[in-house]
C-alpha positions as CSV (number, residue, x, y, z in Angstrom):
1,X,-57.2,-115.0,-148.6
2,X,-54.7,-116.0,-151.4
3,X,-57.9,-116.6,-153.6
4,X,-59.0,-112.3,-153.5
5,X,-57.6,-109.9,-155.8
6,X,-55.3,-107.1,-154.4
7,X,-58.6,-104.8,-154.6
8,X,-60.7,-107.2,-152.7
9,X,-57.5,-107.3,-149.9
10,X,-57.7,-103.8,-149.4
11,X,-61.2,-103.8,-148.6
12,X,-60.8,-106.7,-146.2
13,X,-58.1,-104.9,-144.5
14,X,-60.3,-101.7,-144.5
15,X,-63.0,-103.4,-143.0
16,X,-61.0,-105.2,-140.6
17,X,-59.6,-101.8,-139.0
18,X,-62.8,-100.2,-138.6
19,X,-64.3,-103.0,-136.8
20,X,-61.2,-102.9,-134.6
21,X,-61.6,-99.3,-134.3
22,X,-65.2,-99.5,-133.2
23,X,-65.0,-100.9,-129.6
24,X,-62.0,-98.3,-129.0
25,X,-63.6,-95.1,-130.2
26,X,-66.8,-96.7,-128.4
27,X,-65.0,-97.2,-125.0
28,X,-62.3,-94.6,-125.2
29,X,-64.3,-91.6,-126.7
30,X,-63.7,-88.1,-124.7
31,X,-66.6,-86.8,-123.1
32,X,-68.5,-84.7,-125.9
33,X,-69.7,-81.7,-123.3
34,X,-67.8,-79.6,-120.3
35,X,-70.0,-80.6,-117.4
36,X,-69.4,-80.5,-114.1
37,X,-67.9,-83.3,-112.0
38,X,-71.0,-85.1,-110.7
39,X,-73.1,-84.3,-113.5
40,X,-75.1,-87.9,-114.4
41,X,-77.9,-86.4,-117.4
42,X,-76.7,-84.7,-120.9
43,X,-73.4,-86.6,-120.7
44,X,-72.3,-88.0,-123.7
45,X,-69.0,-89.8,-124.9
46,X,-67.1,-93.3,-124.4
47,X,-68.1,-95.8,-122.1
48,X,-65.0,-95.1,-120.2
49,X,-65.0,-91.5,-120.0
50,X,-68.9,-91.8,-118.7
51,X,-67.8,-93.9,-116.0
52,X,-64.7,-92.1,-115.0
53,X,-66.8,-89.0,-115.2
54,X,-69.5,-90.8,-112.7
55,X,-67.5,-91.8,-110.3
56,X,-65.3,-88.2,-110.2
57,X,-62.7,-90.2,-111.6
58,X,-61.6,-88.5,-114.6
59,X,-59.8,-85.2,-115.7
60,X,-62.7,-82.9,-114.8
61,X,-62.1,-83.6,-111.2
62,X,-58.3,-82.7,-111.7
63,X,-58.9,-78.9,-113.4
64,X,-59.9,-77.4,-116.8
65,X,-59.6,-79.9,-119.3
66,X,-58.5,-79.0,-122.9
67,X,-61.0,-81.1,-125.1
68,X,-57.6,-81.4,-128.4
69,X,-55.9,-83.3,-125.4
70,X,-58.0,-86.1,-124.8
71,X,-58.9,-86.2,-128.9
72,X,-54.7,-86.4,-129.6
73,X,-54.5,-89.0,-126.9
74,X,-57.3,-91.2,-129.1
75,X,-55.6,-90.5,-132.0
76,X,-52.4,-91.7,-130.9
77,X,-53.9,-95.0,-129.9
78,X,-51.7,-95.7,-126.9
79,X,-48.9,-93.8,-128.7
80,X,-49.0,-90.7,-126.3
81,X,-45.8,-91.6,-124.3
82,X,-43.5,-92.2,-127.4
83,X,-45.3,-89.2,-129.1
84,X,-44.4,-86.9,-125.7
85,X,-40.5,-88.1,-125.9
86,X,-39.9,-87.3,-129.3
87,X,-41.6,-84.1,-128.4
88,X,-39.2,-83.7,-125.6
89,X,-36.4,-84.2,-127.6
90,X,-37.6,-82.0,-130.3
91,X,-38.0,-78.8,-127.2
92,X,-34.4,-79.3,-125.6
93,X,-33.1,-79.2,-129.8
94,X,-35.0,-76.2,-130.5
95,X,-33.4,-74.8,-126.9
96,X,-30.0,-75.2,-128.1
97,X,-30.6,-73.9,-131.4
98,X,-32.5,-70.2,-129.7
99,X,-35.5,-71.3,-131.7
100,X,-37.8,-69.5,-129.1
101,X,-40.5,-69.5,-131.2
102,X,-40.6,-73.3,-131.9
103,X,-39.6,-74.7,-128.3
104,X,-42.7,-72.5,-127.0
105,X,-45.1,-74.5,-129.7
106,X,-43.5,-78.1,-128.7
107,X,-44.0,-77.2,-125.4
108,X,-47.4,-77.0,-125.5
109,X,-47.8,-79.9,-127.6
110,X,-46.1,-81.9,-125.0
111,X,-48.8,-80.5,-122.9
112,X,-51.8,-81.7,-124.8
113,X,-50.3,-85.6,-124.4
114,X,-49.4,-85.1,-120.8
115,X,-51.8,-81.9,-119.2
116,X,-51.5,-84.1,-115.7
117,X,-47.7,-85.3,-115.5
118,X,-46.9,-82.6,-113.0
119,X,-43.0,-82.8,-113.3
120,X,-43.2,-81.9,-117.1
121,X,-44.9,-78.8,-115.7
122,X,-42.3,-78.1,-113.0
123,X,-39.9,-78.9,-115.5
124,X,-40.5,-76.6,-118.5
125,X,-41.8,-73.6,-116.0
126,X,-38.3,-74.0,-114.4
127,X,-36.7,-74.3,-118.2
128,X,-38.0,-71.0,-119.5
129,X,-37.6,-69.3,-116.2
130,X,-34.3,-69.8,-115.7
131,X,-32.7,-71.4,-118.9
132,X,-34.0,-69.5,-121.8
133,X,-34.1,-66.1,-120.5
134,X,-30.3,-66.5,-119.1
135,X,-29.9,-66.2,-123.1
136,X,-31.4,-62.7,-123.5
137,X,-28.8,-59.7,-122.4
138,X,-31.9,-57.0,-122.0
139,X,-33.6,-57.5,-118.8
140,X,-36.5,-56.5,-120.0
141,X,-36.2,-59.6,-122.8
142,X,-35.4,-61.9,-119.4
143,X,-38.3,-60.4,-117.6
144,X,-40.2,-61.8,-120.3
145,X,-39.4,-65.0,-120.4
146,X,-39.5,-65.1,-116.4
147,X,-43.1,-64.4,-117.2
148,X,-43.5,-67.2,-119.6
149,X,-42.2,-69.7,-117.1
150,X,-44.9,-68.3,-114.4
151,X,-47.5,-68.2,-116.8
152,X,-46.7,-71.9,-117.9
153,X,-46.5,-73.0,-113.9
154,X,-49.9,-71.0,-113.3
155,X,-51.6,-72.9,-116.5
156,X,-50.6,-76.2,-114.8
157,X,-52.9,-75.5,-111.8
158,X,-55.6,-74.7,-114.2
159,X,-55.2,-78.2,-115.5
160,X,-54.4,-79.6,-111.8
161,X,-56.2,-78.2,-109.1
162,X,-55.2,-81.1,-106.9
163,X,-51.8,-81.3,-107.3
164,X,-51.0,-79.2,-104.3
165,X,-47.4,-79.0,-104.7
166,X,-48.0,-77.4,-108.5
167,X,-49.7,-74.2,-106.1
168,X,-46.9,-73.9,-103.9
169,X,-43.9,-74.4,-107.1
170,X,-45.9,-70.8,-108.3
171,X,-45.5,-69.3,-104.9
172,X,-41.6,-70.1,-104.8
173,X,-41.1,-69.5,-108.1
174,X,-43.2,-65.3,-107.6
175,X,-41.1,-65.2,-104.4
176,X,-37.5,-66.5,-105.1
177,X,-36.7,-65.6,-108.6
178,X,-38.4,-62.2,-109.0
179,X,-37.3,-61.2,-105.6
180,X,-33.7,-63.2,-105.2
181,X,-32.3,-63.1,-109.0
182,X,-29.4,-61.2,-109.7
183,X,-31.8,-59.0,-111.7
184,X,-34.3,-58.8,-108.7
185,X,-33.8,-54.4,-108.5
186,X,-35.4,-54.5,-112.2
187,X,-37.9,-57.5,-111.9
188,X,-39.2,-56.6,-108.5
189,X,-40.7,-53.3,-110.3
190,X,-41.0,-54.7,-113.5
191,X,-44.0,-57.3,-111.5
192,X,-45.5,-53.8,-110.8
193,X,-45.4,-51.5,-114.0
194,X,-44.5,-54.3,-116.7
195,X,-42.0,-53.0,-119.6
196,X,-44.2,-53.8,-121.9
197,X,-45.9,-50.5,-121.7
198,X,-48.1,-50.5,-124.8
199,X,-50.0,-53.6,-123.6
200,X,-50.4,-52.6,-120.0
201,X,-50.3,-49.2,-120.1
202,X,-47.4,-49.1,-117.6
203,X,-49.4,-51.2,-115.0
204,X,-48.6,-55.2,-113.9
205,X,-49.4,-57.6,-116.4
206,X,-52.8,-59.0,-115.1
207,X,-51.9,-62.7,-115.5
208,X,-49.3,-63.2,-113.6
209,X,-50.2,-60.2,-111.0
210,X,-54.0,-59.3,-110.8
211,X,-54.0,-57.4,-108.1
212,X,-50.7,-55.0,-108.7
213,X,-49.0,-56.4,-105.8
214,X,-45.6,-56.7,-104.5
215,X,-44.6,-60.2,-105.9
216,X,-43.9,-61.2,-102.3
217,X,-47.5,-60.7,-101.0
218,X,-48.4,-62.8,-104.7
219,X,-46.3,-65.4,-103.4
220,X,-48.1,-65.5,-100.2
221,X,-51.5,-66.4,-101.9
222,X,-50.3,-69.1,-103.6
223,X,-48.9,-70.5,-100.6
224,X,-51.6,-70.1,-98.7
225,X,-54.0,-71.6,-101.6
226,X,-51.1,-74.8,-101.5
227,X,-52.1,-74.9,-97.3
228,X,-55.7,-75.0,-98.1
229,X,-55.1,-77.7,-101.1
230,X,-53.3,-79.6,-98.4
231,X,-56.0,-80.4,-95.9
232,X,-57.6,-82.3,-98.7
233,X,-54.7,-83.1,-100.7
234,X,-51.9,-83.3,-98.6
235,X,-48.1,-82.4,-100.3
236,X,-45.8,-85.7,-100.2
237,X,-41.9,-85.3,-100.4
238,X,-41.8,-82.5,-98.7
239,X,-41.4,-82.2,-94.7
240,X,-44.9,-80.8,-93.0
241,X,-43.6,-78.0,-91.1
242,X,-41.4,-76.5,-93.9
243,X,-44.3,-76.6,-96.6
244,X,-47.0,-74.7,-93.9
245,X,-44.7,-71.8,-93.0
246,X,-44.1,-70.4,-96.1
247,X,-47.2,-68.0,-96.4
248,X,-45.5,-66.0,-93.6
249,X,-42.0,-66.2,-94.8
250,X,-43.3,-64.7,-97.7
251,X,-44.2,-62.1,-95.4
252,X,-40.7,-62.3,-93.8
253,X,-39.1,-61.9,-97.4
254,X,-41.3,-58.5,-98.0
255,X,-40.4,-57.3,-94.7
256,X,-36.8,-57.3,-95.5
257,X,-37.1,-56.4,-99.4
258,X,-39.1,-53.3,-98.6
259,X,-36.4,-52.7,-95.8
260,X,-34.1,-52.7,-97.9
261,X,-35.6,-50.3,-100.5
262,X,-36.0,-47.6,-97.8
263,X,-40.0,-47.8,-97.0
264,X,-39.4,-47.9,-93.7
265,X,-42.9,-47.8,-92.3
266,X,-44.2,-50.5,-94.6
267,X,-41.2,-52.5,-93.3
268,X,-42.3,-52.0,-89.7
269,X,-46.0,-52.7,-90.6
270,X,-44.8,-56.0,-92.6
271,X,-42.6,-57.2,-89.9
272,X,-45.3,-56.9,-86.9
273,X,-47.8,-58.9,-89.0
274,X,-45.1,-61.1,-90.3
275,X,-44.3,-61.6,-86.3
276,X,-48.3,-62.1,-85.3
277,X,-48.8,-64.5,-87.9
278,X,-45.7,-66.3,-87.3
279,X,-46.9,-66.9,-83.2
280,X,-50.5,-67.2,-83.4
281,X,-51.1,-69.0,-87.4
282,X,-48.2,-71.1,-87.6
283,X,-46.9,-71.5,-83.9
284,X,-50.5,-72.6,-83.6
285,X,-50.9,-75.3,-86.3
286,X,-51.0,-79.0,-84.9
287,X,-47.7,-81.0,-86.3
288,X,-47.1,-85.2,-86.2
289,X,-43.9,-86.4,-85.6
290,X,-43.1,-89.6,-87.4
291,X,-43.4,-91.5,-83.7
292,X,-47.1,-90.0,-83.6
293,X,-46.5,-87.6,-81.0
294,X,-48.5,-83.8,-82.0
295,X,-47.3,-80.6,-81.2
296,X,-47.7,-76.9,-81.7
297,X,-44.3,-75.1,-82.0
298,X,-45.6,-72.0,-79.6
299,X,-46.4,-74.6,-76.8
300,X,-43.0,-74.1,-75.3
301,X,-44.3,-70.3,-74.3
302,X,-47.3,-72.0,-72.9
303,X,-46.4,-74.2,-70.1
304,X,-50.3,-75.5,-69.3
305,X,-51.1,-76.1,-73.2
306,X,-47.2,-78.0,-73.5
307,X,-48.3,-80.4,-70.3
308,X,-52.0,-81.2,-71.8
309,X,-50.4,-82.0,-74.8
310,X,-47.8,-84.5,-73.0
311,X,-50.9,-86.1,-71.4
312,X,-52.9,-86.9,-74.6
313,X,-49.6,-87.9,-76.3
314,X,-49.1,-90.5,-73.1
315,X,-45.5,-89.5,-72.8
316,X,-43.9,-87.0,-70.0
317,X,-43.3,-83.4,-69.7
318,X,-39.7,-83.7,-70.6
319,X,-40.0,-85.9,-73.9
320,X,-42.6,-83.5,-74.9
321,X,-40.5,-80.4,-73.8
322,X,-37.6,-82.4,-76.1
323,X,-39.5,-83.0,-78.8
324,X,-41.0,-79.4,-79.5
325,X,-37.5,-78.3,-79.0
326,X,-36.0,-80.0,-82.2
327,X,-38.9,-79.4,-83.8
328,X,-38.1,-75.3,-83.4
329,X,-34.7,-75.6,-84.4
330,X,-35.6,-77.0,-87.7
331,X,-37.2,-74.6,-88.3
332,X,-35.3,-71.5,-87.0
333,X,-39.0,-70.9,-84.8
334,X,-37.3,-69.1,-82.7
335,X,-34.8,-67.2,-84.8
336,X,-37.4,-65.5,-86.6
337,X,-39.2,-64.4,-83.6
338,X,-35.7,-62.5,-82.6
339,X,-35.1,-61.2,-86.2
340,X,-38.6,-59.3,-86.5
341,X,-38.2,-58.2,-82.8
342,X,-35.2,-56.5,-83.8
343,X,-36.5,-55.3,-86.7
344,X,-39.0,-53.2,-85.2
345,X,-36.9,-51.7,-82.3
346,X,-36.9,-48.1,-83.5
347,X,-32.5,-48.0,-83.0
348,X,-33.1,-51.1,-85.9
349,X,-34.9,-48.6,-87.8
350,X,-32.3,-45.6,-87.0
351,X,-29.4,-48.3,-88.3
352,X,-31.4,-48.9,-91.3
353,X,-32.6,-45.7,-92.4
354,X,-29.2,-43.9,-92.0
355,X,-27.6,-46.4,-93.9
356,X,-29.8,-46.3,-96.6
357,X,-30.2,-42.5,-96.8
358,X,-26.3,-43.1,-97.0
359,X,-25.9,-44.8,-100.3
360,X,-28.5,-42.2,-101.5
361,X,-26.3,-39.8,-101.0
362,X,-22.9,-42.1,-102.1
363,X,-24.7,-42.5,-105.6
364,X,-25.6,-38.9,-105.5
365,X,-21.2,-37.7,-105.2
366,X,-22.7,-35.7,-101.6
367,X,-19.7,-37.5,-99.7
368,X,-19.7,-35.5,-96.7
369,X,-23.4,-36.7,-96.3
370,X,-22.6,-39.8,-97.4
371,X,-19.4,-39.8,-94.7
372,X,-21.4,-38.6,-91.8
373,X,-24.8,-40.9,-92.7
374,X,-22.8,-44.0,-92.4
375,X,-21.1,-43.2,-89.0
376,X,-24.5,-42.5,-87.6
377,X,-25.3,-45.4,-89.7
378,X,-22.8,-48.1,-87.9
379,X,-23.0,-46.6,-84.6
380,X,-26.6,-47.5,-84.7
381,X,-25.9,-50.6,-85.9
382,X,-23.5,-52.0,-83.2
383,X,-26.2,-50.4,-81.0
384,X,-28.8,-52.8,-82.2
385,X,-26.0,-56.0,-82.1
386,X,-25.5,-55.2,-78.6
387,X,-29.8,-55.2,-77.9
388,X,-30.4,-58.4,-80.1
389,X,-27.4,-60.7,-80.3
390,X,-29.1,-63.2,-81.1
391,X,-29.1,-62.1,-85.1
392,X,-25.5,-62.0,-85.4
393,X,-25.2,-64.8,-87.0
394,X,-28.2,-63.7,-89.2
395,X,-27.0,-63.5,-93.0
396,X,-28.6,-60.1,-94.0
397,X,-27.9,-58.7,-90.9
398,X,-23.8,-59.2,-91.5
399,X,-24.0,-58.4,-95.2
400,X,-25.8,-55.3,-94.1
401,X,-23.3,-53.8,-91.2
402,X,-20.4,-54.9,-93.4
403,X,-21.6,-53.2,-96.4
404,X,-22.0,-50.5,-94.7
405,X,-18.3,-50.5,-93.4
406,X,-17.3,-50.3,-96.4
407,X,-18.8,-47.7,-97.8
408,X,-17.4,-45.6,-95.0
409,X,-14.0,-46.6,-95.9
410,X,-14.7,-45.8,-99.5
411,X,-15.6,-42.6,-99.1
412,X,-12.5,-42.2,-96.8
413,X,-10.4,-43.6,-99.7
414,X,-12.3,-41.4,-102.1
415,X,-11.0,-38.3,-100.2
416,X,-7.6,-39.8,-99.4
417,X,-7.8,-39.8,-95.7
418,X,-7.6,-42.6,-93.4
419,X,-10.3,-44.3,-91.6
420,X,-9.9,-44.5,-87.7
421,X,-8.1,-47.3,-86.2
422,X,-10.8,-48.3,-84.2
423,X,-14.7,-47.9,-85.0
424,X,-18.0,-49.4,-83.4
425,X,-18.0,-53.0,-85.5
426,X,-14.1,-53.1,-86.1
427,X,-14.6,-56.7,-84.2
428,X,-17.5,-57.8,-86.1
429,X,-16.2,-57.1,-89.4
430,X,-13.1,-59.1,-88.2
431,X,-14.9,-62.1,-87.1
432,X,-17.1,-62.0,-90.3
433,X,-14.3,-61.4,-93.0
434,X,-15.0,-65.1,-94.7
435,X,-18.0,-62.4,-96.1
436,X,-15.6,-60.0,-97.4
437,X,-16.1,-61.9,-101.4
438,X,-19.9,-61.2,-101.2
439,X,-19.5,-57.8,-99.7
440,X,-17.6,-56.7,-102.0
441,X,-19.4,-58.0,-104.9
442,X,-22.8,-56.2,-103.7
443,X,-21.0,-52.8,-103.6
444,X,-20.1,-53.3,-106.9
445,X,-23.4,-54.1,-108.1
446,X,-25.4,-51.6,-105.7
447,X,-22.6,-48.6,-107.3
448,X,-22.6,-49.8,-110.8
């Protein structure tokens, strides 16, 4: 070697490379054509890629592929890991700086190195959800980057229609933060007629909502997509029971958002299917417990089906009985059950629409209205606490009959007399006041 001239070392070095390169770009080639998994004529690429595609083994049998992914990936050379940390580093630095423009374009370059590492897509759908639109004051700006988180999330299931858990992250992420944000008055109807009113024509943007739905009943069928991935994928980290009910609390969660935005006979509609499919879909569903044992959570209403089940689980009547009990308290079976009876009882209805019609007329200054809606209003209500005490302890059924109190007493304030010494939910308001913070803060937001 010491013998060649520099010119005749360059060549050998050339040469050298090439033939190395040869048996990688030979085995690790990307497929050259978008055919379908099982496909075995017309396929052309690396060795590797042929035999992954053969035996259903390679991306195509994950979701869409993005042919400038697996071309970066042979490029790097078994680089794509350092490549994807820099890249990492690069997005959270453009984060801090409010370089919007730049973290969006390293995010999807992180993507073309790592299409099928689900956490990075949980992970930046979350980040732009929740991080980056936190930094815009207009809604409409946060709405927006809501929207780019979804849209990121829904992307990831192109690329990963097996990672079951990636459907049911869209479903939470439609249901919770367009429909529990702080913002959730503005986003619920900005999922319906998008602010963006030159490019949709004041209708829902069709990526993220299709069919103009409420983002509640979108939420549903992406759960129920994640249950059907689940029979041949099943979720891991997640307990069973929890992960198969949420396509009807979806439908519990519209139930009490329509409710609570007045449309009263949607919200009885939503709550009787919400109750039918909460019995007879997921009462009826066949759970393991980790000893083995199987159960249905509506067998306790069904003495015969609870006793076969005892017999092919070979234990006795009472271990069974036991058994399906915790299993129903985990997950409030029961509870919900009682809350949508209530819901539909037409003094529920009385409570709700008086209180509602209420604040209409609060907001509109009509306070003798106002005054004499929200005494019908919480004489219904300690009515319906009376029929179905089992919801007291429910959460939006206190934070509903105490807000209500306190409008009353505003509007007593407002023209300076004095509220009665006693009234129909005097006690529950006592026993209730570690609520009074919260309370209060939702009157603010509601009147302001």
């Amino acid at each position: 070697m010491n013998s060649l001239t520099s010119r005749q070392r360059k060549i050998v070095f050339a040469l050298s490379i090439l033939v190395l390169l040869a048996p990688i770009v030979y085995l690790g080639a990307p497929l050259s054509e978008d055919v379908q998994p099982g496909t075995k004529t017309g396929v052309t690429g690396g060795r590797l890629a042929r035999m992954r595609h053969e035996q259903e083994l390679g991306e195509s049998t994950l979701g869409n592929i993005d042919p400038s992914s697996a071309a970066a990936n042979l490029m790097l050379l078994g680089l794509r890991g350092l490549a994807a940390s820099v890249l990492h580093q690069s997005a959270i630095d453009y984060q801090e700086r409010k370089d919007w423009g730049k973290l969006k374009t390293t995010v999807d370059s992180i993507l073309l190195l790592q299409p099928h590492y689900v956490e990075v897509w949980k992970f930046q759908g979350w980040n732009l959800a929740f991080n980056v639109s936190r930094e815009w004051d207009r809604v409409d700006d946060r709405f927006y980057w809501v929207k780019e988180g979804l849209k990121f999330l829904q992307k990831g299931t192109d690329r990963n229609q097996t990672a079951t858990i990636l459907f049911h992250n869209v479903g939470e992420f439609v249901g919770r933060k367009i429909g529990y944000s702080d913002e959730k008055k503005y986003f619920r109807r900005f999922f319906l007629s998008d602010p963006e009113e030159n490019k949709y024509g004041g209708g829902a943007d069709p990526v993220v909502n299709p069919e103009s739905q409420d983002n509640y009943l979108v939420a549903r069928d992406w759960f129920q997509k994640a249950n059907e991935l689940d029979d041949n994928y099943p979720v891991s980290g997640m307990t069973r029971e929890f992960f198969r009910k949420s396509p009807t609390q979806a439908l519990f969660d519209y139930a009490t958002a329509v409710t609570s935005e007045g449309e009263f006979q949607n919200s009885i509609d939503a709550w009787a299917e919400a109750s039918q499919e909460w019995r007879e879909v997921f009462g009826n569903e066949i759970f393991e417990a980790r000893d083995g044992m199987t159960y249905k959570l509506n067998s306790l209403n069904k003495p015969e089906e609870l006793e076969e089940m005892a017999i092919q689980n070979g234990v006795t009547l009472s271990l069974q009985h036991h058994m399906v009990n915790q299993r129903v308290k985990m997950v409030n079976y029961t509870f919900w059950q009682q809350v949508a009876d209530c819901e539909q009882d037409p003094v529920t209805v009385e409570a709700r629409k008086a209180i509602y019609q209420g604040k209409q007329a609060y907001l509109d200054a009509d306070l003798t209205l106002a005054l004499e809606l929200f005494e019908k209003g919480i004489a219904k209500t300690a009515e319906m606490l009376e029929r179905h005490p089992q919801v007291n302890g429910h959460d939006d059924t206190i934070m509903n009959a105490m807000l209500a109190v306190l409008y009353w007493m505003e509007i007593h304030k407002l023209n300076g007399t004095s509220p009665p010494a006693n009234y129909p939910l005097k006690q529950f308001v006592a026993k209730n006041r570690m609520y009074n913070r919260d309370v209060e803060t939702m009157f603010l937001r509601e009147t302001n």
